[in-house]
C-alpha positions as CSV (number, residue, x, y, z in Angstrom):
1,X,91.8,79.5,-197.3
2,X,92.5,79.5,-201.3
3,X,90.0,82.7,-201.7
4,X,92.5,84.5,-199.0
5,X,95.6,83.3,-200.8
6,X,94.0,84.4,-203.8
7,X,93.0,87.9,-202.5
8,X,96.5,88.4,-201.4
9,X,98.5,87.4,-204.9
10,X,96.0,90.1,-206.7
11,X,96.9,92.9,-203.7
12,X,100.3,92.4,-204.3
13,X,100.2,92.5,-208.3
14,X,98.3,95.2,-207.8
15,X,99.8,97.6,-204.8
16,X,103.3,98.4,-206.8
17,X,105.5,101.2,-207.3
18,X,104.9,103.7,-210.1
19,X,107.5,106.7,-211.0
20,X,104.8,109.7,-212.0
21,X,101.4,108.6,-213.8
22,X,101.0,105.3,-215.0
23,X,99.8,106.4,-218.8
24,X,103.3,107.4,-219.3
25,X,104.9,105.1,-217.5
26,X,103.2,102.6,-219.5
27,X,104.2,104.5,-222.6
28,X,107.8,104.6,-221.8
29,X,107.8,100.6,-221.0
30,X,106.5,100.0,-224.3
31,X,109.0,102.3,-225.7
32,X,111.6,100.3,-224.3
33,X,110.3,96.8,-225.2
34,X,110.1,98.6,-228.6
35,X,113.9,99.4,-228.8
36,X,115.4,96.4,-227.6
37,X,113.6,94.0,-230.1
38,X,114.7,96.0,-232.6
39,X,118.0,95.8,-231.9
40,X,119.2,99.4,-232.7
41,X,118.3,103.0,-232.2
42,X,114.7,103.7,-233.7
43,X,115.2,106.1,-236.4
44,X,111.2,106.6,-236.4
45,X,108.2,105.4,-234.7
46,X,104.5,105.8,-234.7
47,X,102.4,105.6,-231.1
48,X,98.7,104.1,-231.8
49,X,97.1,105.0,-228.0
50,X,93.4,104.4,-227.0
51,X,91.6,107.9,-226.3
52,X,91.8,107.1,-222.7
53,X,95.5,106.9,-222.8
54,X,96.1,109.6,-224.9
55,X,93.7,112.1,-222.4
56,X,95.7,110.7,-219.3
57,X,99.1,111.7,-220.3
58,X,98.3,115.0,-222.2
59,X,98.6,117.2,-219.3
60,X,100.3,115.5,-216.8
61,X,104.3,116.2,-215.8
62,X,106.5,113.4,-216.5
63,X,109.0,112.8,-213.5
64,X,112.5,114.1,-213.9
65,X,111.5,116.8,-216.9
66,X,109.5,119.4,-218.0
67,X,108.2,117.2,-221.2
68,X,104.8,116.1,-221.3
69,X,102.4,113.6,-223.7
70,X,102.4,109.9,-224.6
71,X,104.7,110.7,-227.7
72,X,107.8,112.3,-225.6
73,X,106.9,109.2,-222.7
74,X,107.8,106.9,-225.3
75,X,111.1,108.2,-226.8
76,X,112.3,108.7,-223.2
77,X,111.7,104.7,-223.0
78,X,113.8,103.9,-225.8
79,X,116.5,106.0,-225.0
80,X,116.2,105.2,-220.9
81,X,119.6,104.2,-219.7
82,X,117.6,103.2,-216.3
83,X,118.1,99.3,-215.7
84,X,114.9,99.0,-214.1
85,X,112.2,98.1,-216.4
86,X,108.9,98.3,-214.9
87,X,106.8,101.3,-214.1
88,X,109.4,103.3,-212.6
89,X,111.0,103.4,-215.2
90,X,111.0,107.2,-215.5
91,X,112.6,107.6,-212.1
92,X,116.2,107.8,-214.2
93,X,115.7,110.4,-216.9
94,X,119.3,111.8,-218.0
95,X,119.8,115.1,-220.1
96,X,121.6,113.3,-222.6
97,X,118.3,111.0,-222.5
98,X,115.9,113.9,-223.1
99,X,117.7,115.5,-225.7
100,X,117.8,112.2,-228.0
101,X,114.2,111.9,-227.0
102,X,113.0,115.0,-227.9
103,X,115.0,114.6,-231.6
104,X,113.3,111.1,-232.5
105,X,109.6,112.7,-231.3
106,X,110.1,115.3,-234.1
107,X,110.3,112.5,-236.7
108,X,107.7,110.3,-234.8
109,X,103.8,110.2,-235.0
110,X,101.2,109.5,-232.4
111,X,97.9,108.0,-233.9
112,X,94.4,107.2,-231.8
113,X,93.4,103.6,-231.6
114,X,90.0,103.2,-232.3
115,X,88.1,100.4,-230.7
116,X,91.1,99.7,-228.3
117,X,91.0,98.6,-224.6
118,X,91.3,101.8,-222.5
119,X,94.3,100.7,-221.6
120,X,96.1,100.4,-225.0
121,X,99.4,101.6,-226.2
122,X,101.4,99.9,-229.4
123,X,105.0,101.0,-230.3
124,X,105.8,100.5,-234.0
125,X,109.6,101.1,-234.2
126,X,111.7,101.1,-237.5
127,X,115.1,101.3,-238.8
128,X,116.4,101.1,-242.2
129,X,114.5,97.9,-243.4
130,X,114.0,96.6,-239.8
131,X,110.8,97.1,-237.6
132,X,109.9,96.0,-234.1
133,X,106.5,96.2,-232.2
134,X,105.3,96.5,-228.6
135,X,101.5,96.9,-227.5
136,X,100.8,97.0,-224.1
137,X,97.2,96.7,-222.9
138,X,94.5,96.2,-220.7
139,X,96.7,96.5,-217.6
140,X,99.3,99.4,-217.5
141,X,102.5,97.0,-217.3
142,X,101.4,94.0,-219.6
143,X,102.2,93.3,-222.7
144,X,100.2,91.2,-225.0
145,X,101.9,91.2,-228.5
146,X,105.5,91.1,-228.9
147,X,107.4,91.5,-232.8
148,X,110.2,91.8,-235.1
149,X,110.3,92.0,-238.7
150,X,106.5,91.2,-238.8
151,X,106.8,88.1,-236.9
152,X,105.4,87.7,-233.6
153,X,107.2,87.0,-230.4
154,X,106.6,85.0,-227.6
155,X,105.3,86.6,-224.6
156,X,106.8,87.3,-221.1
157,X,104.6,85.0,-218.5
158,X,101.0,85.3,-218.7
159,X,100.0,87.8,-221.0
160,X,98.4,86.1,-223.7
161,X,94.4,86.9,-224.2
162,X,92.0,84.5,-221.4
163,X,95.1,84.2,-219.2
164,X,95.8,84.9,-215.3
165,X,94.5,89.2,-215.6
166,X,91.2,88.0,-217.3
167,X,90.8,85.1,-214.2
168,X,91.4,87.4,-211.5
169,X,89.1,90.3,-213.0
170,X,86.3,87.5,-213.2
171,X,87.6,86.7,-209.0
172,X,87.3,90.6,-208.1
173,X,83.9,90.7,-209.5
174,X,82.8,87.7,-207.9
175,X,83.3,89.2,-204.2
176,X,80.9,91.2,-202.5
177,X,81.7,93.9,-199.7
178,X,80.8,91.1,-197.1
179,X,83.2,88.9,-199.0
180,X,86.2,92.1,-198.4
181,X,85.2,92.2,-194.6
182,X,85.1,88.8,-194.2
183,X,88.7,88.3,-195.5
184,X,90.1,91.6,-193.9
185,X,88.7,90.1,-190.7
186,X,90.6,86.8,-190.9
187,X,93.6,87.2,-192.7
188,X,97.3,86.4,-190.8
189,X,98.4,90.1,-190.6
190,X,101.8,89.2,-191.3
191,X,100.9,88.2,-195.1
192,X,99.2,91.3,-195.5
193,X,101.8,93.5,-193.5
194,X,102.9,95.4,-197.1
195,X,99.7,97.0,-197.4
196,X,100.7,99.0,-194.0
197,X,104.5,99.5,-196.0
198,X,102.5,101.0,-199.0
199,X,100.4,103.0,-197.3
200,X,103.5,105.0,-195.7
201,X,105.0,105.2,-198.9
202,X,102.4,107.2,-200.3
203,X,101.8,109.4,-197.1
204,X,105.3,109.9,-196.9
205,X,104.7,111.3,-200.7
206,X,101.8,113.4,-199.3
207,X,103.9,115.0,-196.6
208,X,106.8,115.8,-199.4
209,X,104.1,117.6,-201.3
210,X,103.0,119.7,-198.7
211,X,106.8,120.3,-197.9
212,X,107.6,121.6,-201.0
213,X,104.3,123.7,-202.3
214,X,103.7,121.2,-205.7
215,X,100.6,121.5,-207.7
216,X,97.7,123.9,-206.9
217,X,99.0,123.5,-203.3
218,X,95.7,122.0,-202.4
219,X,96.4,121.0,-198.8
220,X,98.4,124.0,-198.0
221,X,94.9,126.1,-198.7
222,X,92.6,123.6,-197.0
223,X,94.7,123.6,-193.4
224,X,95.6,127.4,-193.3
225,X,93.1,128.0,-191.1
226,X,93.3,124.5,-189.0
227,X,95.3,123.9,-186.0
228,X,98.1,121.5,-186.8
229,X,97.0,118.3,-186.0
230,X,93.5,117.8,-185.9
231,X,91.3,118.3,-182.9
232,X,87.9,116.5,-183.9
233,X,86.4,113.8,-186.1
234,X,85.5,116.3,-188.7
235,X,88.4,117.6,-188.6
236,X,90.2,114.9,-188.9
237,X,88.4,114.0,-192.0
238,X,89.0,117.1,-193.2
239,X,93.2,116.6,-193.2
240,X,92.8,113.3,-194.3
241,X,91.1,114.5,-197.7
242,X,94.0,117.4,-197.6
243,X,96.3,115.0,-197.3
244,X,95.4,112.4,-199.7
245,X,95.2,116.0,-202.1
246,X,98.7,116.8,-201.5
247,X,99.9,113.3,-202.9
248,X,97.9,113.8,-206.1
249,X,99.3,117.5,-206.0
250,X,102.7,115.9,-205.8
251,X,102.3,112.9,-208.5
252,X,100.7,115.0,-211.4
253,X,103.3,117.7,-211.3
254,X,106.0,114.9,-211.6
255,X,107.4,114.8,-208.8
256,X,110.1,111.9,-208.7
257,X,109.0,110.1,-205.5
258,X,107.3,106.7,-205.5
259,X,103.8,106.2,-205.2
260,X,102.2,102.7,-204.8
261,X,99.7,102.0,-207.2
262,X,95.7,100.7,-207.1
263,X,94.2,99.4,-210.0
264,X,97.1,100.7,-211.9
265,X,96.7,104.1,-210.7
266,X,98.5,106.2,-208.3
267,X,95.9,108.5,-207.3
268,X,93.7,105.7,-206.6
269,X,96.9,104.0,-204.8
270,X,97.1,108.0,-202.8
271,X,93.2,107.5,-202.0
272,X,92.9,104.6,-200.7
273,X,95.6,104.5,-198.4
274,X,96.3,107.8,-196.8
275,X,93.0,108.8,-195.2
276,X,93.3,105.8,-193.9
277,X,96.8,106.8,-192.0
278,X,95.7,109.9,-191.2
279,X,92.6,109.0,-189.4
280,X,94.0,106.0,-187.8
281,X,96.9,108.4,-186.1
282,X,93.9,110.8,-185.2
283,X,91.7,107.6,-183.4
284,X,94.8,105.9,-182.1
285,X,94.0,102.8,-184.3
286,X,96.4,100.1,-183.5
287,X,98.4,99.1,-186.5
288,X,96.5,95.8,-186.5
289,X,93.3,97.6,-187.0
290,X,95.0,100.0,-189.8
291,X,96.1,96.6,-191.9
292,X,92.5,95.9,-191.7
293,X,91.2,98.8,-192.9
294,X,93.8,99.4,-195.3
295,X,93.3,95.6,-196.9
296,X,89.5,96.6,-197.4
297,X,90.0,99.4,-198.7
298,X,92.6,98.3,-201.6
299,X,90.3,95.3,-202.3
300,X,87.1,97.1,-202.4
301,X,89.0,99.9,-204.9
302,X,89.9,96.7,-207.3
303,X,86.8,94.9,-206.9
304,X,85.2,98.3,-208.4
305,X,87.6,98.8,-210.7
306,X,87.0,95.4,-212.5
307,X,83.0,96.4,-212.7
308,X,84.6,98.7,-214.8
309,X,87.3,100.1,-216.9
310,X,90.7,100.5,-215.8
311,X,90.5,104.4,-217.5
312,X,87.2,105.7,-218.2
313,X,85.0,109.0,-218.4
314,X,84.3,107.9,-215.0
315,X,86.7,109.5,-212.2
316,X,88.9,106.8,-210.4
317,X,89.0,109.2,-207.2
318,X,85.1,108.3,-206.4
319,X,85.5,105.0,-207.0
320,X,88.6,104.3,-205.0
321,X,87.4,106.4,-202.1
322,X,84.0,104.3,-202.0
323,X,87.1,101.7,-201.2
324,X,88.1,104.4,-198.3
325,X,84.6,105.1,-196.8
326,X,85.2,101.5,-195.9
327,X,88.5,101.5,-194.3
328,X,87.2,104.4,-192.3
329,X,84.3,102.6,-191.0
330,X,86.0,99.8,-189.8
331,X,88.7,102.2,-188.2
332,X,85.7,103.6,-186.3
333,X,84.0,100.4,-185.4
334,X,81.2,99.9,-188.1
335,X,80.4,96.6,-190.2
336,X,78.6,95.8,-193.4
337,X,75.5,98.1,-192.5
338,X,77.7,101.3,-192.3
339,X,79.6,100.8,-195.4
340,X,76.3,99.6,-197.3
341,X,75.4,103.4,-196.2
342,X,78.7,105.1,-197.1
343,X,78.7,103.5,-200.6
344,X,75.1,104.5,-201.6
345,X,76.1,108.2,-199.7
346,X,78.6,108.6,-202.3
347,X,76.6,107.7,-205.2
348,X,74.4,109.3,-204.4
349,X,77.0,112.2,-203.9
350,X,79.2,112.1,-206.5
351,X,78.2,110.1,-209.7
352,X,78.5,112.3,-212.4
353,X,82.5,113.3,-211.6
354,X,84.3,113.1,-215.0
355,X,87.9,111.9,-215.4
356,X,89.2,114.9,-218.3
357,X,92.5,113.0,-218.2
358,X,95.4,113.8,-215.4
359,X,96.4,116.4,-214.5
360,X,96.9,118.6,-211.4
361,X,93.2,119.4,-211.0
362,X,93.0,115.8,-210.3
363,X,93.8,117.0,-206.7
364,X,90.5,118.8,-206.5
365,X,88.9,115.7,-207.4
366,X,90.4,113.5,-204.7
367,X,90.1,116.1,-202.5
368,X,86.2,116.5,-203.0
369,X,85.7,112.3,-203.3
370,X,88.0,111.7,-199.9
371,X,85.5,114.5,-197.9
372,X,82.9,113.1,-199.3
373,X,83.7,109.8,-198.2
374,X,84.2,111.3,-194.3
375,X,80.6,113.2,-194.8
376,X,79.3,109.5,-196.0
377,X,80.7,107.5,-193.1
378,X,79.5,110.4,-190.3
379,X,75.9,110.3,-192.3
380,X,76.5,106.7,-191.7
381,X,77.1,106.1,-188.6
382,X,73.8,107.9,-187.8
383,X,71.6,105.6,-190.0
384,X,71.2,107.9,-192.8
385,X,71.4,107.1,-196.7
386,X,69.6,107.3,-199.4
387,X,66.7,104.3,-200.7
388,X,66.5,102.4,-203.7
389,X,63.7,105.1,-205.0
390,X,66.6,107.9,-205.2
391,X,67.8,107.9,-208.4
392,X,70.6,105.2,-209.6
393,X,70.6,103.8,-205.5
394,X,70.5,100.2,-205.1
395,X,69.3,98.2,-202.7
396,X,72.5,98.1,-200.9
397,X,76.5,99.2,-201.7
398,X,77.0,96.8,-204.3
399,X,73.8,97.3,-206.4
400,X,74.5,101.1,-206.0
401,X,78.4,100.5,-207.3
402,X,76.3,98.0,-210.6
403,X,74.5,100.9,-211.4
404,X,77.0,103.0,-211.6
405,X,79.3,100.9,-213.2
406,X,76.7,100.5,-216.2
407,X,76.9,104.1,-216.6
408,X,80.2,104.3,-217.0
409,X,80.6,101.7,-219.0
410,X,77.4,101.7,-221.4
411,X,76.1,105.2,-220.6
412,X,79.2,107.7,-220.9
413,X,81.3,106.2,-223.9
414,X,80.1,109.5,-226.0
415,X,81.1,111.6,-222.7
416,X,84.4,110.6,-223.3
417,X,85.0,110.9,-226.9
418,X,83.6,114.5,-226.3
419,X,85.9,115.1,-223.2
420,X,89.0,114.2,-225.2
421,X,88.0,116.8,-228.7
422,X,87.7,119.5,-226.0
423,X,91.3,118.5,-224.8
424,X,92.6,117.7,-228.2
425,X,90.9,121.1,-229.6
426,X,93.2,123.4,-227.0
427,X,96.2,121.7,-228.7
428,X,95.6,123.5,-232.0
């Protein structure tokens, strides 16, 4: 079917592998663009970022080196000697690399972007009486305006303003959570066989993590006491939130392993997917009914995510573990009526969780939104959730996930701005 077909391009534009956070990633790409249209080594440039960009890269490590911030991001782009030019692009970051970077940041500015697109970072590069520019935006990997010596260059594909990310953001919010079943339901596994791939990527990320003690060792703390696999469906929910932790723990210290990416994040890529792993080894799931629940998941994540915006004063965790109460339901057997429950569970749960930027609390967060998830599907199961007269609960999932979408996006701009002068103050 064409709204299958469709479904499946977006999952694979969407599920691809990062190097560290995405902000900087993102940075570093536009550093590079920056660079080669100019032709020549940079001898200055000025960052604009949006505030979202800016409070997403402040804390968190960059892959490969103790640097952090959009600012240093960027220089490492220009000066990346990796041949790969996407967003692992920090997986190759030399000494020699550093040091030049570190030396053009000292002469280099980073300005806010008022009014941008969360997702917003421009790369104004000069030398002598030559200038180049690169602004990536909306999406962490797109650029949408290209240009050398003031004049503007074409764009790669289909970047340009009302092209193919604008049509398939107006697609994702189209679908409704029987919509996701429906098509995780009928699919041809075999087309849909990289979401199992991606999901082993990042759980093979999670079991690095817990290998090798990164972050605030969030997993190590919540299975001390456990046996070593678990024993019970609580339990099992339980190292599947640990789990899913540890990956975060791993990404946000900088660890250089891949993650796969959802809705241009890898801790929403981490959430969606490895609960899902972990619970299916716990029920046994076959991995025909793990592509299933992996594929709803993933979709229901990026059908949230287009309610909203991609960065926001609105945690990603929740939102993309709304995506995982779902996968978990249909590991265990449920249908629309359970993940109608889990959704409005959760918000009722969880809606006020604020994103202050990346960083390794960011574990805590997943942590929290991935057990409250298993709490939602258990509560679930049993016919419980909240009613329409609770608060900002819907009718069902999807009026619950409108509701809360129209607080992020109309209702906690101000949230953010503050968020970001309590980050910006501890800089002084």
């Amino acid at each position: 079917m064409a709204t299958d077909e469709k479904i499946i391009e977006i999952l694979k534009k969407e599920m691809v592998v990062a190097m560290g956070c995405t902000e900087p990633a993102a940075s570093a790409l536009a550093g590079s663009k920056a660079s080669e249209l100019l032709g020549q080594v940079p001898e200055a440039v000025t960052v604009y970022a949006s505030r979202d960009m800016v409070k997403n890269a402040m804390a968190v490590g960059i892959p490969n080196c103790k640097e952090r911030g959009i600012l240093t991001a960027v220089c490492l782009g220009i000066f990346s000697e990796n041949p790969v030019k996407d967003l692992s692009i920090l997986s190759v970051v030399t000494q020699r690399q550093l040091e030049q970077a570190k030396a053009l940041a000292e002469v280099s500015a980073l300005e806010l972007e008022e009014g941008a697109p969360s997702v917003y970072v421009r790369v104004e590069a000069r030398a002598g009486a030559h200038t180049s520019s690169c602004t990536i935006s909306y999406e962490h990997d797109r650029f949408t305006r290209l240009a050398k010596d003031g004049k503007e260059l074409p764009l790669p594909g289909d970047c340009g303003k009302g092209g193919q990310a604008e049509r398939e953001e107006t697609f994702l919010k189209s679908l409704t959570l029987a919509d996701a079943i429906q098509f995780a339901s009928r699919v041809d596994l075999e087309q849909v066989r990289f979401v199992l791939e991606s999901a082993r990527t990042n759980y093979q990320l999670s079991c690095y993590s817990i290998a090798h003690d990164y972050g605030l060792k969030t997993a190590k703390t919540v299975l001390s006491d456990l046996p070593e696999k678990p024993t019970s469906l609580h339990e099992a929910m339980i190292f599947a939130a640990a789990y899913a932790a540890a990956g975060s723990d791993a990404r946000m210290s900088g660890c250089p392993q891949a993650v796969v990416i959802n809705s241009g994040s890898g801790n929403q890529g981490i959430t969606c997917s490895v609960p899902l792993v972990v619970l299916a080894d716990y029920l046994g799931s076959t991995d025909e009914k793990l592509i299933q629940a992996l594929c709803l998941s993933e979709l229901i994540g990026l059908m949230i995510t287009a309610r909203k915006s991609r960065l926001s004063a609105l945690c990603g965790a929740l939102t993309a573990a709304m995506g995982t109460g779902c996968g978990m339901v249909h590991l265990m057997g449920g249908g629309l009526d359970e993940m109608n429950r889990v959704i409005c569970n959760m918000v009722g749960n969880l809606a006020g969780i604020i994103c202050d930027g990346a960083k390794n609390s960011c574990a805590l967060k997943i942590y929290s939104s991935v057990e409250a998830a298993g709490l939602a599907v258990r509560m679930a199961f049993n016919g419980e959730a909240p009613g329409r007269e609770s608060g900002i609960i819907g009718k069902d999932g999807m009026e619950s996930i409108e509701n809360l979408m129209n607080i992020s996006k109309n209702g906690m701009e101000n949230t953010d701005r503050v968020i970001l002068s309590i980050m910006l103050d501890k800089q002084s």
